[in-house]
N, C-alpha and C positions, 0 to 999 in steps of 0.2 A: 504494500500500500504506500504509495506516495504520497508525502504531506507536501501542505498548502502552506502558505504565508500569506497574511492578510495584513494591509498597511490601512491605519487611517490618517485621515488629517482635515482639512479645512477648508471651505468653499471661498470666492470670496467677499461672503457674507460671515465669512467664520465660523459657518456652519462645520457643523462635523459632518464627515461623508468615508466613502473608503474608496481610498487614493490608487488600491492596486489590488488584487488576490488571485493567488495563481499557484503552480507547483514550488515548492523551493530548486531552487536552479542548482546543478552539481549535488545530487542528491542520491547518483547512480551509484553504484555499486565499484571497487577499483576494476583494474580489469587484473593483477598483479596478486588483491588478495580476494578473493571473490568468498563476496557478503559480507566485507569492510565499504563503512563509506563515511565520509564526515562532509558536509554542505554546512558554508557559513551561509544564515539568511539574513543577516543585519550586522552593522557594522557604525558608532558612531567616531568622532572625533573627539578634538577635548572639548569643545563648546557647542553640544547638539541645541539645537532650536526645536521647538513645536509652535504653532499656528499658524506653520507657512502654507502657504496653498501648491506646492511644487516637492515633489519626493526629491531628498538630494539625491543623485545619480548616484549607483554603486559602481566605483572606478576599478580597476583593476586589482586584487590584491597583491602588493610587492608582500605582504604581510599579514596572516591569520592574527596574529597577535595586536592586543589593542593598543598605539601610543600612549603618552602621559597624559591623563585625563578620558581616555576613550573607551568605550566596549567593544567586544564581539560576541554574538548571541551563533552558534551552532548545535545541528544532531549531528550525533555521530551510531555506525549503528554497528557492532562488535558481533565477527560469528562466532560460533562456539569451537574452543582451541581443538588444533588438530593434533594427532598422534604423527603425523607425517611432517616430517621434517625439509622444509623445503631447500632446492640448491644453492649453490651460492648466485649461479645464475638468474634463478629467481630471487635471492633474495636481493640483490643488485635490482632489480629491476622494477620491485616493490620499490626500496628508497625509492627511487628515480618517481616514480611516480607519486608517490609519499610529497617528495618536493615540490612538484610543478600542480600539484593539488592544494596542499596545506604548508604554502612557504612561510618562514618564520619558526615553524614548529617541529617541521622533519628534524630540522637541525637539532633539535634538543635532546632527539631519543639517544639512549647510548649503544651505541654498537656493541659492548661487551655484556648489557644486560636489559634483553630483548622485552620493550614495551616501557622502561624505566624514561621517564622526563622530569623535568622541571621548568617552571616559567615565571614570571615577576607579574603575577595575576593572582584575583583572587577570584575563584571558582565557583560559579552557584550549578550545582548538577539536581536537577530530577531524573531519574529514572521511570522509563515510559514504560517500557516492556520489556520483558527476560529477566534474567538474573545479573550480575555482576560482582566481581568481587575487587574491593579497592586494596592494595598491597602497599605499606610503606616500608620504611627501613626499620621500625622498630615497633614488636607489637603484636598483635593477632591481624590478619586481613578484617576489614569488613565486608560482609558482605550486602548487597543491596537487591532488594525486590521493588516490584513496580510499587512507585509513592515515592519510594523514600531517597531521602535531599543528602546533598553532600555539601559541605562547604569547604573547597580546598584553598589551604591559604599557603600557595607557595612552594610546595613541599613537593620533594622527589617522591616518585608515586609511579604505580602502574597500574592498568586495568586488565582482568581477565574473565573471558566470559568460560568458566568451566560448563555450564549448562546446556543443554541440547537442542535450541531454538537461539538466535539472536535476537542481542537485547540492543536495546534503543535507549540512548542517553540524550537529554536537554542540557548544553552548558550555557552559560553565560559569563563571561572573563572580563574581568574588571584591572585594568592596567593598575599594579601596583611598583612601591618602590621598594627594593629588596634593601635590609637593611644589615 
């Protein structure tokens, strides 16, 4: 099932109205890790507006990650880990795609511990559907069912979908300062 994005905003009577609603765009499936996908649908700046009567344009992303003062809202939707190890072929090929999909972020995963990131954001996750298990460096994993919120502030972290159907995550990344 594909999801929609629905944009409101402002007539110019200042009415409220809805300015866009449509599929989320990039929202496919990789072609590398097949039934991985993450679609940013919203993106602001450090100084977002409302009661304009015009969507600002979504420009190219140089960057998933939000500047100083800005968000980024994405799903991302995690299949369940495989027993199969893939080549190095493949796995060169995942990155490659990894970056020209999600730049800014590819970069952060570590190559010697596979799913592990960090980032200077601070995380609002719901989990939509499936299961998930959040991993830190120190601790019990959590794990998460459909509902329930995460609030990641910063921390090296990884996600795993041990379960048998993929699961579907809501983030919302709020550009923080690492201290």
């Amino acid at each position: 099932m594909r999801a929609r994005c629905t944009v409101t905003g402002h007539d110019l009577q200042g009415r409220s109205r809805i300015l866009s609603a449509g599929p989320i765009e990039g929202d496919e499936s990789f072609v590398n890790v097949p039934g991985f996908s993450a679609a940013v649908f919203w993106k602001t700046g450090a100084e977002p507006q409302v009661g304009s009567v015009d969507i600002e344009p979504q420009a190219p992303l140089s960057s998933v990650l939000p500047g100083p003062g800005g968000t980024c809202a994405m799903v991302v939707t995690f299949p369940p880990e495989s027993d199969e190890q893939p080549s190095a072929a493949q796995q060169q090929a995942a990155a490659e795609e990894l970056q020209a999909r999600l730049p800014g972020l590819a970069e952060l995963f570590e190559a010697d511990a596979p799913g592990f990131h960090r980032t200077d954001t601070i995380d609002y996750g719901v989990l939509l559907a499936g299961q998930l298990t959040l991993t830190v460096d120190e601790g019990e994993p959590a794990v998460l069912n459909p509902g329930d919120v995460v609030v990641q502030m910063g921390t090296r972290h990884a996600w795993r979908n041990t379960g048998y159907v993929p699961a579907r995550m809501m983030f919302v990344m709020v550009h923080a300062k690492r201290v």
